[in-house]
LOFI-885793 format. One record per residue: residue in three letters; x, y, z of N, C-alpha, C in turn. Coordinates in steps of 0.05 Angstrom, whole numbers, padded with zeros to 5 digits, m for minus. Example, Ala and Ser with C-alpha at 12.3 -4.5 7.8 and 13.67 -1.06 7.14 Angstrom:
2
r,n.u,n.v,n.w,ca.u,ca.v,ca.w,c.u,c.v,c.w
ALA,00264,m00114,00156,00246,m00090,00156,00264,m00066,00156
SER,00257,m00045,00142,00273,m00021,00143,00258,00001,00157
***
This chain:
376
r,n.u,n.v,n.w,ca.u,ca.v,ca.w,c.u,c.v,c.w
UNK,01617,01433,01863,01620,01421,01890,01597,01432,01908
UNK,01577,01410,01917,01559,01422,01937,01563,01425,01970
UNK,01542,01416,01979,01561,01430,02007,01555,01394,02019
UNK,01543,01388,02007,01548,01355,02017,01579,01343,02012
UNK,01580,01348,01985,01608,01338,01979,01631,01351,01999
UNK,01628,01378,01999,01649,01390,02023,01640,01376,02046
UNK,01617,01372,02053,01625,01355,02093,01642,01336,02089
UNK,01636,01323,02075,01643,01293,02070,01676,01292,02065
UNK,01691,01317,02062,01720,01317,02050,01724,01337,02081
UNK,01710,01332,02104,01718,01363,02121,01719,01336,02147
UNK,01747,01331,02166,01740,01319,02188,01726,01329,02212
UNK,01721,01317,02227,01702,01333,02255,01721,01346,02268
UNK,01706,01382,02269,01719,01390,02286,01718,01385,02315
UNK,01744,01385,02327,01745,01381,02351,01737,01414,02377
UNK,01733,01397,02395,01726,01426,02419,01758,01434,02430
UNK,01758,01452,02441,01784,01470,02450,01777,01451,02477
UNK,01805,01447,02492,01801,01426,02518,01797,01439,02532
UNK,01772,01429,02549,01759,01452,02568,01784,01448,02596
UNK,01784,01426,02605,01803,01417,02628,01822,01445,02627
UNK,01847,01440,02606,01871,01458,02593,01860,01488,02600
UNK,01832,01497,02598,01833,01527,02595,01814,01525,02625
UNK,01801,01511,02631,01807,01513,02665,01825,01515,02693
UNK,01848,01504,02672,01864,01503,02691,01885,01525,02687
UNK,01875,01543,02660,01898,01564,02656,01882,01588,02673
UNK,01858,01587,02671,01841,01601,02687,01851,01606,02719
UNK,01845,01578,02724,01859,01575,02757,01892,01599,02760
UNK,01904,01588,02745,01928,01597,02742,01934,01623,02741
UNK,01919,01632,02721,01916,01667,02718,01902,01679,02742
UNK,01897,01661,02760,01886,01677,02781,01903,01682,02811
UNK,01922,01660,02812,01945,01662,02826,01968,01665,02817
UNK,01965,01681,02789,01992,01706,02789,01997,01727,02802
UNK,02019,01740,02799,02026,01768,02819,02014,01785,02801
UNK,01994,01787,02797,01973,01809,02783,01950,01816,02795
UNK,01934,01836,02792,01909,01834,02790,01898,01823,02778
UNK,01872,01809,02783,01858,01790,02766,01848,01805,02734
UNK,01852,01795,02719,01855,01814,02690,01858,01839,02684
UNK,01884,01840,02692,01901,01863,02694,01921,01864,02669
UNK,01926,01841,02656,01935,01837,02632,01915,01841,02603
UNK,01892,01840,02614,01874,01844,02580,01871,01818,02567
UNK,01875,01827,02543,01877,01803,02521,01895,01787,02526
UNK,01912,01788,02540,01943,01760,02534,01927,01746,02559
UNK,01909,01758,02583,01900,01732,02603,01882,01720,02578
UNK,01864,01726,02560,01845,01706,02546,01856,01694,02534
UNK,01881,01710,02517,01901,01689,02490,01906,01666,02505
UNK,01917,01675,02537,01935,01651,02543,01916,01626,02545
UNK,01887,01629,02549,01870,01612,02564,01865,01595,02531
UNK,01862,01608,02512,01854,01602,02487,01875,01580,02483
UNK,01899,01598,02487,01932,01578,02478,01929,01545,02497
UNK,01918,01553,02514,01921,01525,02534,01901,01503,02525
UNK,01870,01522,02512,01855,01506,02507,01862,01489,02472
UNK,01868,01499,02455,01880,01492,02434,01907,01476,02432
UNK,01928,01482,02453,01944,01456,02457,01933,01428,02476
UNK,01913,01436,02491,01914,01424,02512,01931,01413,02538
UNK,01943,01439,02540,01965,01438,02561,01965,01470,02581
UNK,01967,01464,02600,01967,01494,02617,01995,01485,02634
UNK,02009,01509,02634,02015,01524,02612,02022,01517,02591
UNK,02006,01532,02565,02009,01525,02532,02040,01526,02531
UNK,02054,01522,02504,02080,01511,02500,02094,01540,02482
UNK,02113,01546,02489,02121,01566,02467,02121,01559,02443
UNK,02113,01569,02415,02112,01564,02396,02137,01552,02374
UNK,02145,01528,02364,02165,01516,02360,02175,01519,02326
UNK,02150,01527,02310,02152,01527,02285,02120,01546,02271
UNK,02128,01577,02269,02102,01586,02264,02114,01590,02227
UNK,02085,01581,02210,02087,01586,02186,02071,01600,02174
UNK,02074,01621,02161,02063,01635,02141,02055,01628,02113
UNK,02033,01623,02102,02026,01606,02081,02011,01628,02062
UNK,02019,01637,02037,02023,01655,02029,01999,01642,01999
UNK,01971,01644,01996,01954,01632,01971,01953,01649,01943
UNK,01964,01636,01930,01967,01661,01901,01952,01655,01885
UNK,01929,01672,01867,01906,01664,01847,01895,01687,01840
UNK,01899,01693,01802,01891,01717,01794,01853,01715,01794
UNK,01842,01731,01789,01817,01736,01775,01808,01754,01754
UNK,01793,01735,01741,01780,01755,01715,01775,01765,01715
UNK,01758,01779,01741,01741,01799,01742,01762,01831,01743
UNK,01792,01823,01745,01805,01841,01745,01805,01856,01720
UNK,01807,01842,01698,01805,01849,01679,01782,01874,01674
UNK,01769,01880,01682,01747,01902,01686,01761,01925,01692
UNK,01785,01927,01714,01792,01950,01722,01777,01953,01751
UNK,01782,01934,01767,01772,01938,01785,01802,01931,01809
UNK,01826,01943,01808,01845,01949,01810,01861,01962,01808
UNK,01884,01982,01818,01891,01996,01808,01926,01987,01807
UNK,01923,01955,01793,01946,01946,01789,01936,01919,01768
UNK,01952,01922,01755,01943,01890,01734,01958,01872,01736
UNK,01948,01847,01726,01952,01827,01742,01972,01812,01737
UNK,01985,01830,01726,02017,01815,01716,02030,01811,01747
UNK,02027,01835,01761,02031,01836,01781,02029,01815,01803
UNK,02016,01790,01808,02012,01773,01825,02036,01753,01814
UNK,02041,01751,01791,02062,01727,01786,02092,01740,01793
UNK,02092,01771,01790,02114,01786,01791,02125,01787,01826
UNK,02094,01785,01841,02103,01789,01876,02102,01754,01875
UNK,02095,01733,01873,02102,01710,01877,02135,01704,01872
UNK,02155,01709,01851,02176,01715,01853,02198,01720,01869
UNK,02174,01761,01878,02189,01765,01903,02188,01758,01921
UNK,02160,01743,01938,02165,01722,01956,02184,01711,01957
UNK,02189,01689,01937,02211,01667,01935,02230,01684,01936
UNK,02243,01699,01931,02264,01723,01938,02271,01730,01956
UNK,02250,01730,01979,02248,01744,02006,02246,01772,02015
UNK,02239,01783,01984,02236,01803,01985,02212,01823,01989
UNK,02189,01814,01997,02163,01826,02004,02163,01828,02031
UNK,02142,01850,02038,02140,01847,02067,02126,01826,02081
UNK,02115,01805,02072,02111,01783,02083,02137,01767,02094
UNK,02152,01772,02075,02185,01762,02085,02193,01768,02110
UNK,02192,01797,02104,02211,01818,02118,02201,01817,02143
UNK,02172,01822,02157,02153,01812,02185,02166,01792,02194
UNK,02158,01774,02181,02157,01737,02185,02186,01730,02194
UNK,02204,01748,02183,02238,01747,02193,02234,01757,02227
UNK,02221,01778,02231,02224,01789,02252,02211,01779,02271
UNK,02195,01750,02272,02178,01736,02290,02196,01708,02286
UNK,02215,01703,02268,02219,01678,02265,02204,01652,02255
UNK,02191,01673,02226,02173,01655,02218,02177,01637,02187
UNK,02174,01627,02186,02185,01618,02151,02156,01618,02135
UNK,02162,01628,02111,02148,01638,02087,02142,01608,02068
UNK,02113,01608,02055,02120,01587,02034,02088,01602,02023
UNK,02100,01598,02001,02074,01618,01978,02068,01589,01957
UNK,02044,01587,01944,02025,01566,01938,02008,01581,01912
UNK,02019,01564,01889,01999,01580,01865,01980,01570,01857
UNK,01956,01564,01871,01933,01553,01861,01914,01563,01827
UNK,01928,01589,01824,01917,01598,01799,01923,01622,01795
UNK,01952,01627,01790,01957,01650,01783,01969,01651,01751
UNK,01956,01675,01741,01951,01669,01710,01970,01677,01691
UNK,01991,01651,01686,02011,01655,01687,02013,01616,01667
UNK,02022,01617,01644,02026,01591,01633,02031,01566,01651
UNK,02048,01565,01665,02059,01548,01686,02066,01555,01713
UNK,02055,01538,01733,02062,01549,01761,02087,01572,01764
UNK,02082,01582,01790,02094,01605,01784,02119,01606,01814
UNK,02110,01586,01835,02112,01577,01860,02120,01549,01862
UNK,02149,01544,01878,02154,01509,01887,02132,01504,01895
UNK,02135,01472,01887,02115,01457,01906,02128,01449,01929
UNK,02112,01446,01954,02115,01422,01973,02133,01442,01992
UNK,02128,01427,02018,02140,01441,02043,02175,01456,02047
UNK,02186,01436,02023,02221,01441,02017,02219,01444,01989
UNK,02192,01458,01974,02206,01471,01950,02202,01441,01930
UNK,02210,01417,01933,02216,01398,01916,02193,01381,01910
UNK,02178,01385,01916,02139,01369,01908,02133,01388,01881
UNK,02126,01366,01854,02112,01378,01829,02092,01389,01847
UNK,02097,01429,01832,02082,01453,01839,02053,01448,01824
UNK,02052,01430,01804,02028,01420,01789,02009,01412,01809
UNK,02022,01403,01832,01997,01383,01850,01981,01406,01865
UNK,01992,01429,01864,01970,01453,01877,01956,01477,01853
UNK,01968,01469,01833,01947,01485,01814,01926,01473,01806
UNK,01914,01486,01809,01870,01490,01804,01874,01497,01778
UNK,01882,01520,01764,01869,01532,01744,01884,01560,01732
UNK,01879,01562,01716,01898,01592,01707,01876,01612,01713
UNK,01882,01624,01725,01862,01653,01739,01839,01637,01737
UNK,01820,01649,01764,01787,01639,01776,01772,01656,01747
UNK,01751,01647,01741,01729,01670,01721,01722,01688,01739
UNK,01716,01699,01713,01704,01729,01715,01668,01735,01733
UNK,01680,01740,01751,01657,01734,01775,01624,01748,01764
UNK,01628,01769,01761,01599,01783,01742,01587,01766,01725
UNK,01601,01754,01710,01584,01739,01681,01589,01709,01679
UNK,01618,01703,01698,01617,01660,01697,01626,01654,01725
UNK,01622,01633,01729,01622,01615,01749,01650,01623,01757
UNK,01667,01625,01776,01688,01625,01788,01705,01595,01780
UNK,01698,01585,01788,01710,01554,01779,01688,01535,01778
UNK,01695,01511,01760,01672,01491,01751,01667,01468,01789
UNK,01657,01455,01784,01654,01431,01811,01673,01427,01812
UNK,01690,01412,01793,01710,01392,01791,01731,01410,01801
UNK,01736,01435,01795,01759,01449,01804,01759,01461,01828
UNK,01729,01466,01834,01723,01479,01872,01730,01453,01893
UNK,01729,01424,01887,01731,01406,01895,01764,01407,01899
UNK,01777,01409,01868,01806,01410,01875,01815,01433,01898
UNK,01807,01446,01892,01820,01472,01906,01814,01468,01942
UNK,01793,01469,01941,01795,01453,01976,01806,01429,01989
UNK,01811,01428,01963,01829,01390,01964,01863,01401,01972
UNK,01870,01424,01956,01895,01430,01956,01891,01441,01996
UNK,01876,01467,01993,01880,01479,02019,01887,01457,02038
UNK,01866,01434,02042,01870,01415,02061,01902,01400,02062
UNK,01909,01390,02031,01933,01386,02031,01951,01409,02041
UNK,01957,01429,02030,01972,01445,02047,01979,01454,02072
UNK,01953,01447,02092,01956,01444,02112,01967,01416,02128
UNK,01954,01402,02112,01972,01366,02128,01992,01378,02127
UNK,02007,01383,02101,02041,01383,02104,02046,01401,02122
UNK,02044,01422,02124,02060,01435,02151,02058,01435,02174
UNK,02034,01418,02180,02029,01411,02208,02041,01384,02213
UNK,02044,01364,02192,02059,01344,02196,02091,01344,02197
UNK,02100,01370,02184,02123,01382,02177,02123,01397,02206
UNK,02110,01399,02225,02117,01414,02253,02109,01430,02256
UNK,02096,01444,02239,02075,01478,02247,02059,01479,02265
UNK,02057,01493,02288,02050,01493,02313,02031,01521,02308
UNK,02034,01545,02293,02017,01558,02287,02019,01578,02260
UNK,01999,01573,02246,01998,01570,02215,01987,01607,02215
UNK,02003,01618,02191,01989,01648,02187,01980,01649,02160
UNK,01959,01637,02146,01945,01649,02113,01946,01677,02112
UNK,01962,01683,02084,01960,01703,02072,01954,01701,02039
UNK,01956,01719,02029,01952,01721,02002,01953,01729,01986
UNK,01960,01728,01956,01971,01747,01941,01950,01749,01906
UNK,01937,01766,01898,01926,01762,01877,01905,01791,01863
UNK,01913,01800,01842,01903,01818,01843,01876,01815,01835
UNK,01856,01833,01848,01827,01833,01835,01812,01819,01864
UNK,01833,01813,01881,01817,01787,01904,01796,01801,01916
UNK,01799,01822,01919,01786,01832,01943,01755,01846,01929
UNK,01745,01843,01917,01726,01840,01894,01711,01823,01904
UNK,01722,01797,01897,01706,01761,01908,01699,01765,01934
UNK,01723,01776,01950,01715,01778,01978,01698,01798,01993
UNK,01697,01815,01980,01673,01826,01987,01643,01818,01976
UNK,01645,01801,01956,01622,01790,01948,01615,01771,01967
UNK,01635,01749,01971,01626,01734,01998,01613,01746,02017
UNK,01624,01757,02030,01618,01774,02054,01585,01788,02057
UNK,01582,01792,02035,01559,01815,02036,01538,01796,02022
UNK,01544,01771,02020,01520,01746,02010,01516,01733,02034
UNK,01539,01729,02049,01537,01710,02073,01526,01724,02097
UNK,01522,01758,02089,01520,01773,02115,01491,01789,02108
UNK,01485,01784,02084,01458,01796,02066,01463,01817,02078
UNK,01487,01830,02061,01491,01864,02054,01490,01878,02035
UNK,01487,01896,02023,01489,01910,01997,01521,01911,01985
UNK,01521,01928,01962,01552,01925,01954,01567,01949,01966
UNK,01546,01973,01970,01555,01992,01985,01565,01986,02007
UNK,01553,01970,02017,01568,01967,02046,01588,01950,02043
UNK,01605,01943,02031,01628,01920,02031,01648,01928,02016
UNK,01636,01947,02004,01665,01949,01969,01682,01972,01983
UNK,01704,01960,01980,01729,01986,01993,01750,01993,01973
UNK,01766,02007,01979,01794,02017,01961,01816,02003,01956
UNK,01810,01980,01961,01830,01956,01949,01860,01965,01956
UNK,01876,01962,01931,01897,01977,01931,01903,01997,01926
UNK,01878,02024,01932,01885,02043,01930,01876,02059,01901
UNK,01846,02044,01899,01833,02050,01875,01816,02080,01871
UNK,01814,02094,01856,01809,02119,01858,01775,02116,01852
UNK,01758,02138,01847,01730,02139,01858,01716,02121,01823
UNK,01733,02132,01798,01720,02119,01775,01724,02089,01784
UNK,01745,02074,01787,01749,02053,01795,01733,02036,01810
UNK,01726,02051,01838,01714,02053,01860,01684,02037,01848
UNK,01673,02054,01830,01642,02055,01813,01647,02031,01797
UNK,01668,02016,01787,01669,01998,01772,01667,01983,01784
UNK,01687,01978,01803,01684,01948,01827,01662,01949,01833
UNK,01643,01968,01844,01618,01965,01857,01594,01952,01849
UNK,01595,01965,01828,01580,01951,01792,01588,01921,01798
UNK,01614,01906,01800,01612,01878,01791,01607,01869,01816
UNK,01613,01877,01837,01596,01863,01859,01569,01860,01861
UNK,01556,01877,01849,01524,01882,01845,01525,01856,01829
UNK,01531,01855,01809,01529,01845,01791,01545,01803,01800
UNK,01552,01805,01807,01565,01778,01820,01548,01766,01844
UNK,01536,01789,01865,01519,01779,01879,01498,01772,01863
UNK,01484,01779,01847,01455,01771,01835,01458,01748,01825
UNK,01494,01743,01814,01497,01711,01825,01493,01692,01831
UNK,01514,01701,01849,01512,01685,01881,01485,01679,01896
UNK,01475,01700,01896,01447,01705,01909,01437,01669,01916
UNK,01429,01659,01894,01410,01633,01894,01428,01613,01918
UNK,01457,01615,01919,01469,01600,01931,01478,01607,01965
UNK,01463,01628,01970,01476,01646,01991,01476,01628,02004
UNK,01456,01606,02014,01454,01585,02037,01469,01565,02038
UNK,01491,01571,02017,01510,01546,02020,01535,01545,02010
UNK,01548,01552,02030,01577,01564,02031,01597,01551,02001
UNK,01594,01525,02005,01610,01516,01983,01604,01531,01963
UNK,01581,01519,01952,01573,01529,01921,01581,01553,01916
UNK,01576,01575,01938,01576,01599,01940,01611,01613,01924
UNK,01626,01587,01945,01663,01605,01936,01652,01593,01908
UNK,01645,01570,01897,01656,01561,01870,01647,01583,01851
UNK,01615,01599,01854,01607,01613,01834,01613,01651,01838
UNK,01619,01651,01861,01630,01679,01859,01664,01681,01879
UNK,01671,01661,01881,01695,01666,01900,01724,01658,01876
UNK,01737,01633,01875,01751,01625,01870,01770,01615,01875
UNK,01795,01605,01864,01809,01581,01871,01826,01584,01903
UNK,01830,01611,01894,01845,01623,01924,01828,01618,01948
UNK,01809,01633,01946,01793,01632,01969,01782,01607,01970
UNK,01766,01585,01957,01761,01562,01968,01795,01546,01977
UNK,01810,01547,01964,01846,01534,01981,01841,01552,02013
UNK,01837,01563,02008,01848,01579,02040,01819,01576,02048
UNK,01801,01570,02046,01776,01559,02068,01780,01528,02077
UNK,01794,01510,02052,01798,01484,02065,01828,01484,02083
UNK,01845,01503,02081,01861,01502,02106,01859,01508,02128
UNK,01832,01529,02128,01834,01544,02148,01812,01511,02171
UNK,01798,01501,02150,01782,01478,02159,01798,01461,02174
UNK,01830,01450,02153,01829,01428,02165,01856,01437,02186
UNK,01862,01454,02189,01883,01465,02208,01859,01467,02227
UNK,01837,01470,02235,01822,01462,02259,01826,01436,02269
UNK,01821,01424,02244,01804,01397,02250,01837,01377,02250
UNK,01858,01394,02258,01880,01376,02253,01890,01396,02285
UNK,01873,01412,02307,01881,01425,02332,01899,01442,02324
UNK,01904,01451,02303,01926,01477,02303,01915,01504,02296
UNK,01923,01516,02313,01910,01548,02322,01923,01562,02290
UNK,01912,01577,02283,01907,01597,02267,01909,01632,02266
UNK,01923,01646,02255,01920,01683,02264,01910,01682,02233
UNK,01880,01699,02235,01870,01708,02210,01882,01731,02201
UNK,01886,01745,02176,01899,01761,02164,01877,01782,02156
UNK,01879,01795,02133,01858,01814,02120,01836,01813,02113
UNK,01827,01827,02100,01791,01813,02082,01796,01795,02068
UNK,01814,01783,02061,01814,01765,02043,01804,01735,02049
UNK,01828,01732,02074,01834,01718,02090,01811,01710,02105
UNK,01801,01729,02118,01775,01732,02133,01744,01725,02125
UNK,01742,01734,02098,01723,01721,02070,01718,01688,02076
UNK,01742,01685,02060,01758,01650,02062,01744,01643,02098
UNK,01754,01653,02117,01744,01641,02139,01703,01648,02154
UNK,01705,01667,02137,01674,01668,02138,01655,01639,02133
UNK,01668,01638,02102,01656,01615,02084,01664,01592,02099
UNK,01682,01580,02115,01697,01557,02119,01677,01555,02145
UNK,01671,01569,02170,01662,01563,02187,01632,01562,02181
UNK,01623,01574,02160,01596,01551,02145,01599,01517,02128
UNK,01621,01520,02128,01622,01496,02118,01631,01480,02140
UNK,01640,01479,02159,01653,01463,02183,01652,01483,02212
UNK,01621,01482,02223,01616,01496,02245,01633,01496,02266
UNK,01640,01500,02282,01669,01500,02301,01689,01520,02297
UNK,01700,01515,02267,01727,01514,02260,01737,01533,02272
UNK,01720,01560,02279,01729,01591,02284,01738,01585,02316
UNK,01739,01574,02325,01744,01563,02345,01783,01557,02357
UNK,01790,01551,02337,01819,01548,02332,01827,01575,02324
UNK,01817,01605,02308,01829,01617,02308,01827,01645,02317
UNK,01842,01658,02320,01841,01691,02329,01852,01709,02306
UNK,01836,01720,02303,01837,01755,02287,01861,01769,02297
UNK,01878,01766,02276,01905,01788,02285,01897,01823,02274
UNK,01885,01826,02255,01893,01856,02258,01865,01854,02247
UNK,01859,01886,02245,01829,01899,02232,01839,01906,02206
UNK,01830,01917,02185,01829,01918,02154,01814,01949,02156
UNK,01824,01961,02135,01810,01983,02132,01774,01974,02111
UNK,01785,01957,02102,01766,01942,02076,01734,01937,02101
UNK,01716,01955,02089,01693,01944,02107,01686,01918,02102
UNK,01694,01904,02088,01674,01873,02093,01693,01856,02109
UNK,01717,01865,02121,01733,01849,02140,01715,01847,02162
UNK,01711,01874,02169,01697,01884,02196,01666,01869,02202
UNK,01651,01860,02179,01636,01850,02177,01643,01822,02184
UNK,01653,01808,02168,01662,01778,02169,01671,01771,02199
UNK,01692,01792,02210,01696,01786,02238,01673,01787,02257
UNK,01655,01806,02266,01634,01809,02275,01621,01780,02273
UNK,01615,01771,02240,01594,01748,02241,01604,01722,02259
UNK,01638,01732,02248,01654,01698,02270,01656,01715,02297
UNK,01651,01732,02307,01650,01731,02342,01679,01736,02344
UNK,01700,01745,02326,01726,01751,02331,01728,01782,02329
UNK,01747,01789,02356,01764,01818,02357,01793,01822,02343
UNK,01801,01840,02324,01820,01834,02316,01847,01847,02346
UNK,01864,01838,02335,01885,01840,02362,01898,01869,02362
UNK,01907,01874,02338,01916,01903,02332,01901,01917,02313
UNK,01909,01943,02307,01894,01958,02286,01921,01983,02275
UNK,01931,01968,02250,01952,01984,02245,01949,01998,02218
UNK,01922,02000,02211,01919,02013,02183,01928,01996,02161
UNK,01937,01958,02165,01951,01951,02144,01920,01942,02123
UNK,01940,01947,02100,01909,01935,02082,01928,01921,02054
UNK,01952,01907,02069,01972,01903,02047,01956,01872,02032
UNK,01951,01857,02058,01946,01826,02060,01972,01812,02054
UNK,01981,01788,02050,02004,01771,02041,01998,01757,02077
UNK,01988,01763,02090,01988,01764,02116,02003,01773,02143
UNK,02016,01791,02123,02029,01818,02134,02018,01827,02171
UNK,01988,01837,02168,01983,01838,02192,01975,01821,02215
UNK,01968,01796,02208,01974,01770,02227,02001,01770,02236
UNK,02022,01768,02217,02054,01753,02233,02057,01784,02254
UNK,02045,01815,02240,02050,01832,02266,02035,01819,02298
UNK,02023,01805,02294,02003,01804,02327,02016,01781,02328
UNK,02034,01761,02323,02050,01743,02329,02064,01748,02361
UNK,02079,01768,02360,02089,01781,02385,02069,01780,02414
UNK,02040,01779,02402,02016,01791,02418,02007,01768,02428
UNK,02017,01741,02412,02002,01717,02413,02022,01695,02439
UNK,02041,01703,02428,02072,01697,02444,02088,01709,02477
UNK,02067,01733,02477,02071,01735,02505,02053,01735,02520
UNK,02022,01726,02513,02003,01717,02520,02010,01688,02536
UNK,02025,01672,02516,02039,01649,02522,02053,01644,02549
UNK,02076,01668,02539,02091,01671,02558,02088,01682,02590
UNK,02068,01704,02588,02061,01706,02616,02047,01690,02635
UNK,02033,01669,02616,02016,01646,02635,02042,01632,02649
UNK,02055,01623,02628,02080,01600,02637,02096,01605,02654
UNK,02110,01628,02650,02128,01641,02656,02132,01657,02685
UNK,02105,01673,02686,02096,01695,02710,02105,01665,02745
UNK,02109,01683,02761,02108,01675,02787,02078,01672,02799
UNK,02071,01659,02812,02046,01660,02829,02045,01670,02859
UNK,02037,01678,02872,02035,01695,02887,02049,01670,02919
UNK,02053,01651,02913,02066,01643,02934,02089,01636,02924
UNK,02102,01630,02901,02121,01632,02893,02140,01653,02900
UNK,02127,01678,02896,02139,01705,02895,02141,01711,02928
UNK,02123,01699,02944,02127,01718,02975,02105,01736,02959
UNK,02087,01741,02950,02069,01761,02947,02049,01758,02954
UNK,02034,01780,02968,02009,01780,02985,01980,01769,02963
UNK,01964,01752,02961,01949,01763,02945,01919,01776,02954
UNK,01903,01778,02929,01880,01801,02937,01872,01805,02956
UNK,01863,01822,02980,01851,01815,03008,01830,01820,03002
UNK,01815,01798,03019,01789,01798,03018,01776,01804,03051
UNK,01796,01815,03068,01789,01830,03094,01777,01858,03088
UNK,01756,01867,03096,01750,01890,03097,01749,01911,03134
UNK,01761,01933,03126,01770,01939,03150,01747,01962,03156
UNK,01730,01949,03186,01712,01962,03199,01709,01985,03221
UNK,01736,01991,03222,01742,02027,03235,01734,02043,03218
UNK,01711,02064,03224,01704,02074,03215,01723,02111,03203
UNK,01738,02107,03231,01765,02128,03232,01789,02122,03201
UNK,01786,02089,03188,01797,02079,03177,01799,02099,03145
UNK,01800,02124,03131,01794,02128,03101,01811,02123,03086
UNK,01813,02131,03062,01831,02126,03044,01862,02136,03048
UNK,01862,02160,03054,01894,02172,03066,01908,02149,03087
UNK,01891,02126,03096,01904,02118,03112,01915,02094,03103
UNK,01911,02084,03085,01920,02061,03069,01945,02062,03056
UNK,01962,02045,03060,01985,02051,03058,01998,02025,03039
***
């Protein structure tokens, strides 16, 4: 898949409505506050108004968590300190409700749906379709992405599918009512690919990108580092072009979650980015569909240095910083709360004639007898 073929499968992104975040602007300025005295929730809210196109933005009616599952070969190296039986075993507990993607997502009022684009595993491992009842066949790509050091990640035909799926997965829940979508992800070995992205699209070394995954010890550490070396020299030829780029060092996961994160722009629904993984995926996507970063905000920071990177390149701050480095998108549904009363204080707050409240004076008092003890 080249990067022609991806425009051509990507709709135009649209601009955030300037009117909507002018007029949340106005608004935030005749609250009973000081003028950005709130921080981040005055910009969220202005963001929220410009992405619905409504001031005040709407409380959130249906937020979903979309959970991308896909092993890699390159795990097979030992560049984990978990094997990869493991990704079909936490897709399970998803459907269970038993991961902490569950467990968050309960406490924001969010619903869970996990997606097996290639987890390596004989037969899907995940329902299909928004209620579980869509052949799970229509979102598998492939049994585990290749082995990123020595083969292609996936062939054309399957990088094509897999952005085909992301996009599908996003129609459905936004047609299904999703007002704001959280990608997460589950797959062992991912964070490997994603730092290879990152440090091709950001022309970095492997030192600067390769982190402790899940908690990989220093031999480990030297192994991953090796196949990133070895995966960029790659990638390398393709750095200038995002597509090609996921097909030969990324895989099925990460190109699915770059075409959602695409067409959840290009379909006006705001977005909370998750980990490095996540962040990778949205690196690559806003090369392939300029705008797109535009629809979303960075919920948490990653201990994983090539998050920190990837955000920087998209111009995003993450919202919190809680040490999570779980991914499933665990630390997005946490800044849910953050996103929601951003909302809520635009809508909600009194304005200063509403309240009987004085606002800022712009009299300055010219007794010179007048100092500060006397202000009352």
């Amino acid at each position: 898949m080249d990067s022609h073929d991806t425009a051509d499968a990507v709709l135009a992104i649209p601009a955030l409505d300037a009117d909507a975040m002018a007029a949340a602007r106005r608004r935030q300025a005749q609250l009973t506050k000081p003028p950005g005295a709130l921080g981040r929730l005055e910009e969220l809210s202005i963001w929220l108004a410009g992405v619905q196109g409504a001031c005040p933005p709407r409380p959130f009616a249906r937020i979903r968590a979309v959970v991308v599952a896909g092993d890699h070969g390159i795990a097979r190296i030992g560049v984990s300190a978990f094997p990869s039986d493991v990704t079909a075993q936490m897709v399970a507990n998803f459907a269970a409700g038993g991961a902490a993607v569950n467990v968050l997502a309960r406490q924001v009022d969010a619903s869970v749906r996990v997606v097996d684009v290639s987890v390596d595993a004989p037969e899907p491992t995940a329902p299909g379709g928004v209620d579980g009842q869509a052949p799970p066949e229509r979102y598998r790509v492939r049994r585990s992405s290749g082995r990123i050091d020595r083969e292609d990640a996936l062939s054309v035909d399957e990088a094509e599918r897999a952005f085909t799926v992301g996009k599908l997965v996003a129609d459905e829940e936004i047609d299904a009512g999703a007002d704001l979508l959280v990608p997460g992800e589950m797959g062992i070995g991912n964070t490997t690919p994603a730092a290879t992205i990152v440090a091709l699209l950001c022309d970095r070394e492997p030192i600067e990108v390769v982190g402790r995954g899940t908690g990989i010890d220093d031999e480990r550490w030297m192994v991953k580092t090796a196949a990133i070396r070895d995966a960029m020299r790659r990638g390398r030829p393709f750095a200038s072009n995002a597509a090609s780029m996921l097909r030969v060092v990324g895989g099925a996961d990460l190109f699915a979650l770059a075409g959602l994160l695409v067409q959840a722009a290009a379909r006006r629904t705001p977005v909370i980015l998750d980990g490095v993984i996540v962040c990778a995926a949205a690196l690559a996507a806003e090369r392939i569909a300029p705008g797109a970063r535009d629809w979303w905000v960075a919920g948490t920071r990653s201990p994983e240095p090539a998050q920190a990177l990837a955000l920087d390149s998209l111009g995003l701050t993450p919202l919190l910083d809680a040490g999570l480095r779980l991914g499933e998108g665990t630390g997005a549904l946490l800044a849910v709360p953050i996103v929601r009363a951003a909302q809520a204080t635009l809508a909600e707050m009194a304005t200063f004639d509403q309240a009987g409240v004085s606002g800022k004076s712009t009299d300055i008092d010219d007794d010179p007898d007048t100092g500060p003890d006397d202000i009352t």
